[in-house]
C-alpha positions as CSV (number, residue, x, y, z in Angstrom):
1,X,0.0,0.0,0.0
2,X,1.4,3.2,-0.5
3,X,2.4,5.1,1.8
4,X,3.0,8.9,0.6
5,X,0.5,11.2,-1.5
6,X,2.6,11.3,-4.2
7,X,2.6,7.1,-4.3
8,X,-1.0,6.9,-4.0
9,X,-1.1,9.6,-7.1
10,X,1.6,7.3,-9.0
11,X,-0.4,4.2,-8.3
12,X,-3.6,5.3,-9.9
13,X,-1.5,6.9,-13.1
14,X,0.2,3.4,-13.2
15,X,-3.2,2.0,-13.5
16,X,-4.5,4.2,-15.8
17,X,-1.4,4.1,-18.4
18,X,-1.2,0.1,-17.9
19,X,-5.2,0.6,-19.6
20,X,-3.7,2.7,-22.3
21,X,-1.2,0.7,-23.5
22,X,-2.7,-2.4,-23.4
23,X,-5.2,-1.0,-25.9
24,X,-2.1,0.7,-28.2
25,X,-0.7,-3.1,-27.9
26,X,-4.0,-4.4,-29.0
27,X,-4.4,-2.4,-31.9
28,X,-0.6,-3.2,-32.8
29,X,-1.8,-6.5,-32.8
30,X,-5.1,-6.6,-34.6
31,X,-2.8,-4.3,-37.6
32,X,-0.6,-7.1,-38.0
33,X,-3.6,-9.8,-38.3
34,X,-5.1,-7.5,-40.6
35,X,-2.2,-7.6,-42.6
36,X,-0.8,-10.6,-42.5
37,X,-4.6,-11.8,-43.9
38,X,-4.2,-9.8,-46.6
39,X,-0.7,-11.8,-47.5
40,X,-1.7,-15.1,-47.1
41,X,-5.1,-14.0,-48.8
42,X,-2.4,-13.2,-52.0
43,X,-4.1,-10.0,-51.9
44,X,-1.7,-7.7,-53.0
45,X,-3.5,-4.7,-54.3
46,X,-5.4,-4.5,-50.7
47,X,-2.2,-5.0,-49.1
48,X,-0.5,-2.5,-50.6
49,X,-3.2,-0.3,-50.3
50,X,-3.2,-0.9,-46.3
51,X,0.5,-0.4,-45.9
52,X,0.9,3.3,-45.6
53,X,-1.4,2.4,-42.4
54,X,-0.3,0.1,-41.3
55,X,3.0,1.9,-41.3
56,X,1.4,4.9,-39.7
57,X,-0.2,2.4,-36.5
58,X,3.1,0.6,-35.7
59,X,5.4,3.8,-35.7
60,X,3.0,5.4,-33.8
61,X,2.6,2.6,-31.1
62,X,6.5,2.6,-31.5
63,X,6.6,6.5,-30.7
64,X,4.3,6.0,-27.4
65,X,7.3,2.9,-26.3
66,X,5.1,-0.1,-26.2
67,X,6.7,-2.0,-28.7
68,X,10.0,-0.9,-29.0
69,X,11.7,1.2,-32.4
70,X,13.8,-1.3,-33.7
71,X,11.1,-4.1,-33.4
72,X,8.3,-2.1,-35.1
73,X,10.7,-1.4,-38.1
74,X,11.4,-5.2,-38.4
75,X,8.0,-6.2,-38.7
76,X,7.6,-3.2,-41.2
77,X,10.3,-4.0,-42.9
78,X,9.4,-8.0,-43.2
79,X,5.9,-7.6,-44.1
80,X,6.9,-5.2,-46.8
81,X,9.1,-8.2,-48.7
82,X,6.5,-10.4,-47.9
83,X,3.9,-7.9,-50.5
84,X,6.4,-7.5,-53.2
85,X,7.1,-10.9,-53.3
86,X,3.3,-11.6,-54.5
């Protein structure tokens, strides 16, 4: 329990952020599915028509730090030779 005002302010941002970015790491998520659908679907024209957004959601979550830089480029960065491979 904490002890200190300030602890007892931390504690209820902690809970509040830990609601946030479980929904930023849901959507992170559910743009990946989206996509990687739309490869095994051999739908390229969709794809690349979803990739500029899909860009956009994983930088963005990447921005915020719940998925880290480097690991949000990867997956970009995979997915994208996956598409022109099609």
């Amino acid at each position: 329990m904490p002890n200190t005002k300030a602890a007892i302010g931390q504690v209820r941002r902690t809970k509040i952020q830990t609601q946030v970015n479980r929904v930023r790491k849901s959507k992170s998520r559910s743009v990946i599915k989206k996509m990687n659908k739309l490869i095994i679907g051999k739908k390229k024209k969709e794809a690349l028509d979803f990739l500029p957004d899909f860009y956009s959601q994983l930088m963005k979550i990447a921005k915020t730090g719940v998925i880290n830089k480097k690991a949000a480029s990867r997956k970009i960065s995979r997915v994208t030779k996956k598409i022109y491979k099609l």
